[in-house]
Structure formats: C-alpha cells, structure tokens
C-alpha positions, 0 to 999 in steps of 0.5 A: 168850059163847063165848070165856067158856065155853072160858075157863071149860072151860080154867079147869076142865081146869087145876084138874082137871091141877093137883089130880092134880098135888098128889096124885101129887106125891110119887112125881113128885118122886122121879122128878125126883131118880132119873129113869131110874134103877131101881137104886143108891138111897140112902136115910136112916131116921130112928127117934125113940128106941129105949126098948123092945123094939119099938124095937129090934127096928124098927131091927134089922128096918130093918137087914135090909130094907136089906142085902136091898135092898142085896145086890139092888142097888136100894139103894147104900147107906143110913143109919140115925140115932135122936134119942131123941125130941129134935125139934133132933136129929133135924131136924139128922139130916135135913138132914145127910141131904139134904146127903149127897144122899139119894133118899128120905128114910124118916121116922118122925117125932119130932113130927107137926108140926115137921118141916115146914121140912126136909120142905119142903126135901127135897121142893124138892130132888126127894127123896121123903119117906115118913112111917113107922108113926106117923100124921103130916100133912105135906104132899107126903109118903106116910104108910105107917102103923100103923092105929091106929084099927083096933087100938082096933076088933079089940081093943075088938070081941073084948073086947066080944064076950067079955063078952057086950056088958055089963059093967065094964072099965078101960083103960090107955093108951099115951104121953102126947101121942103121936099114936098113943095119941090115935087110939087113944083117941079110937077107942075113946072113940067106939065105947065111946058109940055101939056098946057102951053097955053097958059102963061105962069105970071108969078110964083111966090112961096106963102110957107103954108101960112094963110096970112103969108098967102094973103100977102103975097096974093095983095101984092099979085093983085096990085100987079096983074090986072089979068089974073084967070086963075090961081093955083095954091096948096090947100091950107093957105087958101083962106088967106087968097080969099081974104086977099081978095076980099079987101081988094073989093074983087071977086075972087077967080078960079082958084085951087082951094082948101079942105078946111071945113071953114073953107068948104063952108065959105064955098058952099055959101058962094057955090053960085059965083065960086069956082074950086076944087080940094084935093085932100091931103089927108093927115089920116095918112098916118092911119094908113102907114100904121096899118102898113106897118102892122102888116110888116111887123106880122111877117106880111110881105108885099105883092109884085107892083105895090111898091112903086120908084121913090119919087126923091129917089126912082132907083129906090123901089120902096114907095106906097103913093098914097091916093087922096081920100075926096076930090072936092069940086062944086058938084061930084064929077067922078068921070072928069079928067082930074080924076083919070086913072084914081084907083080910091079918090072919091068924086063929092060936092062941095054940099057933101063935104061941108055935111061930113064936117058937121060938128067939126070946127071951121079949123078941123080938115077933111079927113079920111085914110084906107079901108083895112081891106085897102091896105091889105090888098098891097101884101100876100 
C-alpha cells in the first residue's frame, strides 16, 4: 500500500515538473540556443504585406527598435523580410532564417495555422519563436499581441455611452477572414446581445481596411437607412466614412474614429460639431515584442499572471495582451467608462494628439509602444 501511494506522490510531482516545463518552454528553449550570452543576438522579423499605412509604418518602427538594440549592442545583427500575405513565401523566409542561424525568430504570422511545420522546427533547434500583433496559437511559442477583444469593448462602450445606451448604428468592418477582424466582431457581436440590448445593429459590411472600400460601403448604408445614430469602424477606414458623408451633404454622426494625424486633425477642426473616439492600435507594438524578446533571449523568465489564455486559443496560456498607448475622445475623460480597468492606456484630447503629430504627414499614425520599465515589470 505504500510502495502505491509513493508510486502515486511521484506520478504526481512529474506531471506537476512537466506542465512547468510545457509552460516555460519557450523561454528554456531560447536559453538552450543563447545560453550564457547577454549580448550579440540575431534575430529575424517576419511582416505579412505591407498594403497600408500601418504596415508601413510597423516596418519602419521595426527598423528603428532594431538599430537601438544594435547600437547597444544586444543585437549583432537582424533581418527583416515581407511575404505579401503569400503563406509559401513567408514559410520559405523562416527556414532561410533558421538556416542562417537566428536566436529568435519574431513572427507576425501570414496565416494562424500554417506555419506550424517551421514553428516546430525552430523550437527543436533551440530558437525562440515570438508571435507579433495579430492573435496566432502555435504551440511552444509567446504571443505578444494587439488585444482585439479590448478594441471592440473601449470603442462599443464609448459609442454606447454616447448615445445614452439606445439607438440605431451600423458597422464596418475589417479584412475578410483575419483573425483580428473576427475577434473583433465576435466581441462585439457578444456585447451588443448581453450588455447593450437597446441598440439595434442595422448593417455590417466588411471595407478590408481600405478608405475607399469604406467609403463605399458607407454610400450605400446611407442611401438605405435614414436613421442611422452612430457608426462603428476600425480605425484607418474612417476618412473614407467621413468622405462618404460629405458627398452626401450630411453631417456626419457619432462615429469610431481613426489615429491618423490627417483624421485627428480634420476632427480637431470640427471639434464643435463631431463627436469621435480613437483607440490606437499602435504599429509600436513591435518595439514592445522586441523588447519582450530580449528579456527572453537573456534568460528572463515571466511573473506568475503575466501571461494571460490565447484569445484564438483559452487553453493555451502564452499571450501578452497588449493595452493602446492613447484613448482619443474630444477632450481627456481618464475616468470614463471605456477606460475601466486600462492599466497604461492614456486618457488625451483630440487638441493634444493633433500636438504630438506636428510635423508628421496627415498619413503618419499615432504612435506609441511600452516604457522599458513597463515590460520589464512582466519578467522575475
């Protein structure tokens, strides 16, 4: 009977060692490759297109956090390489990558599921695989992504809040298929039937986060509805609903809005008569995963809770929710209800952001990313 239930304490102890295992592995892993070492990493970005001016501006962002980390010598080199969103291509770019002998490989993944081959090949090879901005679930991997979720509660919450809990709106949404498009949706498909009952979703149509798509489809929403109290739109398609309106002689209504600076600043001019609210979606983000993917290529491990369930994935505990840099609105409200429980968001005015873009061209985003203090307060 004892000899059973020290058999059983040991069974017990090992599963209890092998799940730490499986949840730290990727940090392990990377020390495995880069054992000892503090300094002189490479490491290879991978970028899915470059179609917008997020896009761009990501890579350029990209660019700069990496000749930081060069100039301070932590990085010895990186690489940066774009598929437009061809799956072949950019799983060809990682295993060139993993042949020139990368610590990390930093992914921003042209598709959620197709990259598991070269994943796990990485990962067999000792090199750390961090998943960058848009939500993927790959096993044995850290996820530092845009909390997507989030985006449709802040916008939906102040556009609710606006318009006094009732009333009629329309939404347009983003790429067709994207996971990020359809966590936001699903957000807000689930908020609009158990916390805002009262307001009535007219339409939905995608625009592929393209202006001039958005502006179409808001054409046609207006020639339809005649009773349309608000509009709900992801971020850079909002000139396009501005322009929509415009041709159609109207003013427009309550309306999520953009982080352009040519946005920002049309608002600011209309401040009087417009009503907005931009949540940034910063392409900064990839200063934040960078820096995450330092710490771990040092040997850093994470706090208890910093990592929180993958949103495509609740089972898979590997995921950094990454919290805007600004909430937007016509003047700073830090005590609103869309800004409940935001640990570094930053309440400003429309007048404040248009002051940061100065000198920036109307195409150029509000942009922002963590303090180094803010990312090293998720690790040991």
């Amino acid at each position: 009977m004892k000899k059973g239930i020290i058999w059983l304490v040991g069974l017990l102890c090992m599963a209890v060692i092998l799940g730490s295992s499986i949840a730290t592995a990727p940090a392990s892993a990377a020390a495995a490759k880069s054992e000892g070492k503090t300094s002189g990493f490479t490491v290879g970005i991978l970028n899915p297109y470059i179609g917008n001016n997020w896009r761009a501006q990501y890579v350029a962002d990209a660019e700069e956090v990496c000749k930081r980390y060069k100039a301070s010598g932590e990085l010895a080199d990186y690489q940066i390489a774009t598929c437009n969103n061809d799956v072949s291509q950019q799983l060809t770019q990682i295993t060139n990558m993993i042949n020139t002998g990368v610590d990390a490989l930093v992914i921003d993944a042209a598709s959620a599921t197709a990259l598991t081959p070269v994943i796990k090949r990485a990962r067999s090879e000792g090199i750390l695989v961090v998943m960058s901005n848009a939500p993927a679930a790959y096993e044995d991997t850290i996820a530092v992504i845009c909390d997507d979720p989030l985006f449709s509660l802040v916008n939906l919450t102040w556009l609710a809040t606006e318009l006094g809990g009732k009333g009629n709106i329309v939404q347009i949404t983003g790429l067709v298929g994207n996971s990020e498009d359809n966590l936001r949706i699903a957000s807000t498909e689930k908020m609009l039937k158990e916390t805002y009952p009262n307001i009535k979703l007219l339409a939905s149509a995608p625009a592929n986060w393209v202006p001039s798509e958005a502006q179409a489809v808001m054409s046609t929403f207006i020639s339809t509805y005649n009773n349309i109290d608000g509009i709900l739109q992801q971020d850079i398609t909002a000139p396009g609903v501005i322009r929509a309106y415009e041709n159609a002689g109207i003013k427009a209504p309550l309306m999520t809005g953009d982080y352009s600076f040519g946005f920002l600043r049309t608002w600011e001019s209309q401040l009087s008569e417009f009503k907005s609210v931009a949540y940034t979606m910063s392409p900064g983000i990839i200063s934040d995963v960078m820096g995450v993917t330092i710490n771990l290529l040092k040997g850093k491990t994470f706090k208890e809770g910093a990592l929180q369930p993958n949103p495509l994935n609740p089972n898979m505990v590997n995921a950094i929710m990454i919290e805007p840099s600004y909430i937007v609105t016509n003047e700073p409200d830090p005590n609103a209800p869309w800004m409940k429980g935001l640990k570094y968001a930053k309440s400003i005015g429309v007048a404040e952001a248009v002051k940061l873009g100065e000198g920036q061209s109307d195409e150029a985003l509000l942009d922002g990313h963590m303090t180094q203090e803010q990312i090293d307060s998720l690790f040991n």
